[in-house]
C-alpha positions in Angstrom: -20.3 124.6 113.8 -24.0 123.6 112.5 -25.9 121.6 114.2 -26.3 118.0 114.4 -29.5 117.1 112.0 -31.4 113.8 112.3 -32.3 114.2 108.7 -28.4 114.5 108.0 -27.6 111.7 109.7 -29.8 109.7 107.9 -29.2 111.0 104.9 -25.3 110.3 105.3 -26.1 106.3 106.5 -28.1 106.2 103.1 -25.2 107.1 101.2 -22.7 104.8 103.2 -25.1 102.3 102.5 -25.5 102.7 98.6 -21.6 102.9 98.4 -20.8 99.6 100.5 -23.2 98.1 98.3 -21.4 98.4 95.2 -18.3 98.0 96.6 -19.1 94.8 97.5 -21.0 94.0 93.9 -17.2 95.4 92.6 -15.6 92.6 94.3 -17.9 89.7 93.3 -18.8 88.5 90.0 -20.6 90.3 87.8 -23.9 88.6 86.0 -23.5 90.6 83.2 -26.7 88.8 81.5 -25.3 86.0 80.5 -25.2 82.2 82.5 -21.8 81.9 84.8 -19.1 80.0 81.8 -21.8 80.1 79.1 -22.4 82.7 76.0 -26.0 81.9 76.4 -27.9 84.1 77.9 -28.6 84.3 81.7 -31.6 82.7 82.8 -33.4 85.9 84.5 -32.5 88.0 81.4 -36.1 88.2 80.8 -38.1 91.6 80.8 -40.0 92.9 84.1 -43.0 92.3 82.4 -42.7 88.5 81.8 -41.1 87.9 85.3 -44.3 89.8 86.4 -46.2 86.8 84.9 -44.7 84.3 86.1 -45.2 85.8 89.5 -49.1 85.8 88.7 -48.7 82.1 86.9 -47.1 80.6 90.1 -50.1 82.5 92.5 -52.8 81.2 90.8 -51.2 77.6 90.6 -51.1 78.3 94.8 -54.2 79.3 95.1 -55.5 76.4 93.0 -53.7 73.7 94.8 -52.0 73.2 91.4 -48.2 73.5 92.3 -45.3 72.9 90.6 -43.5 69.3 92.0 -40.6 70.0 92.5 -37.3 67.7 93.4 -35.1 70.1 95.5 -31.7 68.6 94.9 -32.4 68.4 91.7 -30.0 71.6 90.3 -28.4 72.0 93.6 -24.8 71.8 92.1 -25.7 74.5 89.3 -27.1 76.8 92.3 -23.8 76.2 94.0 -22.5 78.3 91.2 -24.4 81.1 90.8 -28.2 82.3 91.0 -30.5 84.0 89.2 -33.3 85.4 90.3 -36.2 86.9 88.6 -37.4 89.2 91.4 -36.0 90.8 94.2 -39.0 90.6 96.8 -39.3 92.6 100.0 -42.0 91.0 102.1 -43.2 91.0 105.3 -41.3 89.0 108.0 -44.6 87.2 108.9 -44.5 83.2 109.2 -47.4 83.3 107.2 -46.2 84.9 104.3 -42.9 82.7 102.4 -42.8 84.5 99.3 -41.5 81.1 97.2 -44.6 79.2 98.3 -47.1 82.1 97.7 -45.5 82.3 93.8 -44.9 79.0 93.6 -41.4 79.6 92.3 -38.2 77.2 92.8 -35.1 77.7 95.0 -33.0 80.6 93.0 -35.8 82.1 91.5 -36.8 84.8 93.9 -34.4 87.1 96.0 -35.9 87.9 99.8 -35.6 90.6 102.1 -37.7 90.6 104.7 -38.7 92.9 107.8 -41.6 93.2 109.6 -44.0 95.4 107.9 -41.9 95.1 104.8 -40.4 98.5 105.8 -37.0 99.8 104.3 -34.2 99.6 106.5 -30.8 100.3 105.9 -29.2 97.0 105.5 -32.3 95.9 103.3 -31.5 98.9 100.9 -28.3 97.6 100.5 -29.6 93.8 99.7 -31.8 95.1 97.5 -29.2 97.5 95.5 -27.5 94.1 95.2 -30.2 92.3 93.9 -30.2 95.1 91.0 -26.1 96.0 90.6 -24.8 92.7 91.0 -27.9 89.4 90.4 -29.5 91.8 87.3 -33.1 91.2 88.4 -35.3 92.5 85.7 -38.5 92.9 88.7 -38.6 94.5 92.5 -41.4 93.3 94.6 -42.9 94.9 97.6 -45.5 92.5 99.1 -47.4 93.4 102.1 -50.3 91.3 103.4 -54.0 91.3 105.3 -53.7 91.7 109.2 -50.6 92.6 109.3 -49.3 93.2 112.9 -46.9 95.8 112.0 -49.1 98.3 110.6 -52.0 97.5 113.3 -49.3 98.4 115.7 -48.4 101.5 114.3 -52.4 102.4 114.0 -52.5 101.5 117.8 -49.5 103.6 118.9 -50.7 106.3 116.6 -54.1 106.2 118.3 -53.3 105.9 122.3 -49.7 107.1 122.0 -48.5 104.3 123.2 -44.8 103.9 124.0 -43.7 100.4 123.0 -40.4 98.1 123.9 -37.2 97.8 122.6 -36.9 98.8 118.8 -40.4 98.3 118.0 -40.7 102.7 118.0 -38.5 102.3 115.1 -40.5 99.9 113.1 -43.9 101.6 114.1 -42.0 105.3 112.8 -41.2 103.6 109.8 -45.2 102.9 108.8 -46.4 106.6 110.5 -46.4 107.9 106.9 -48.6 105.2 105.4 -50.7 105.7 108.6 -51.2 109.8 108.3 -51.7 109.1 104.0 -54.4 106.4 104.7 -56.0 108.4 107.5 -56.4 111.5 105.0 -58.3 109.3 103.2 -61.2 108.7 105.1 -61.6 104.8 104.2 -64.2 102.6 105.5 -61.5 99.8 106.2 -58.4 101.9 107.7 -56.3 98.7 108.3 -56.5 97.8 104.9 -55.8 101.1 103.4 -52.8 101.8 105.7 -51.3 98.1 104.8 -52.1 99.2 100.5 -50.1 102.6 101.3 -47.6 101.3 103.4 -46.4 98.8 100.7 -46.8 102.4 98.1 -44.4 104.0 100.6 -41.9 101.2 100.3 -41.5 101.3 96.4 -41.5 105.1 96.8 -38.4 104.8 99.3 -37.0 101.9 97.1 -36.8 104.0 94.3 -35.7 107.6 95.9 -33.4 106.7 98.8 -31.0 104.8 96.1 -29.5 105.4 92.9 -28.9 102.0 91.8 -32.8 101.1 92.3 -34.1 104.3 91.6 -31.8 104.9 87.7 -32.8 101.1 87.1 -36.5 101.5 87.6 -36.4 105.0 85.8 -34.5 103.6 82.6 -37.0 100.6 82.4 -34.1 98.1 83.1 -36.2 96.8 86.2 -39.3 96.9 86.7 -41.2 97.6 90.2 -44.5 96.4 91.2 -46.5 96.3 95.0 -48.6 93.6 95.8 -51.0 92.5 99.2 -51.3 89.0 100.1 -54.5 87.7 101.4 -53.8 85.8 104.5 -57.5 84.0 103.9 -57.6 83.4 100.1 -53.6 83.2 99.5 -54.5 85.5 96.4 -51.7 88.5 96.2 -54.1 91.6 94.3 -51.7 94.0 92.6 -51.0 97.5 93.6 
């Protein structure tokens, strides 16, 4: 009998995961690109690149003070129907950090996962595989921010060793790789640099941990982009 492997274990709750994710998307509606009841053409059946902008569009209206009025029950009815988003967005659970306000984008416009750190869990995998299988979102966003407490833990715990409560090992394990890349760097600013590669290391995972992200990104169905939002300025600088 071999032995129990960590690895495999992982491994086998990855592919559990990817498969309850599209069974589920088999037993909902399809957006097959097209609006629910309509022959037109779905609202997010844009290309990555021009969802990308209007990411960039909606920032630089935030940052200007410039934002889009919005009446919120206005279209409520047509949400009730279905949604289409133009990004999937894994962000950082952070209260300072709402993704809709920081693009300035509408209710339906941006799909959210979001853990602290903006690591890749299981369940967030499987969100996101939905996003892509079932909602069509033509972008994937992995926005990190400045002064995150996630990564500053796991630069803490990697420093003293500390043992920490509860879960938080888990979450701190998750970042370690972002931690030992950034440190082989040598940067002056080692917070920073670990936050840039831990948002690199959750595309990277996006894309090779599941094969409904990763053969959507490689055909150039969807598109997949990293960004860090500054806490101070509100700008998000593209990675």
């Amino acid at each position: 009998m071999f032995k129990d492997d960590p690895h495999t274990r992982l491994s086998r709750r990855h592919l559990i995961a990817g498969a309850g994710a599209l069974v589920a998307a088999s037993a909902l509606p399809v957006v097959s690109g097209r609006a629910a009841g309509s022959s037109e053409p779905a609202p997010n059946a844009i290309p990555p690149s021009e969802a990308l902008d209007r990411l960039r569009q909606g920032n630089a209206r935030y940052m200007a003070g410039e934002m889009t009025e919005r009446y919120f029950s206005v279209g409520r009815a047509a949400r009730a129907e279905a949604q289409y988003p133009i990004v999937a967005m894994l962000a950082c659970a952070d209260s300072r950090v709402p993704p809709e306000i920081v693009f300035d984008q509408g209710p339906g416009d941006v799909f959210v996962v979001r853990h602290a750190g903006n690591v890749v869990s299981t369940y967030g995998l499987a969100s996101m595989e939905f996003a892509v299988a079932v909602l069509n979102v033509p972008l994937i966003m992995v926005m990190g921010h400045s002064s995150c407490g996630a990564v500053a833990a796991a630069l803490q715990s990697s420093r003293t060793r500390s043992k920490l409560p509860g879960h938080l090992p888990e979450l701190v394990e998750a970042v370690q790789p972002a931690v030992n890349t950034a440190h082989g760097k040598h940067p002056s600013d080692l917070l920073a640099a670990t936050i840039n590669e831990n948002v690199r290391l959750s595309m990277r995972n996006l894309k090779t941990k599941s094969d409904v992200i990763g053969d959507a990104v490689s055909s150039g169905k969807v598109g997949i982009q990293g960004g860090v939002y500054d806490l101070a300025t509100g700008k998000v600088g593209l990675i």
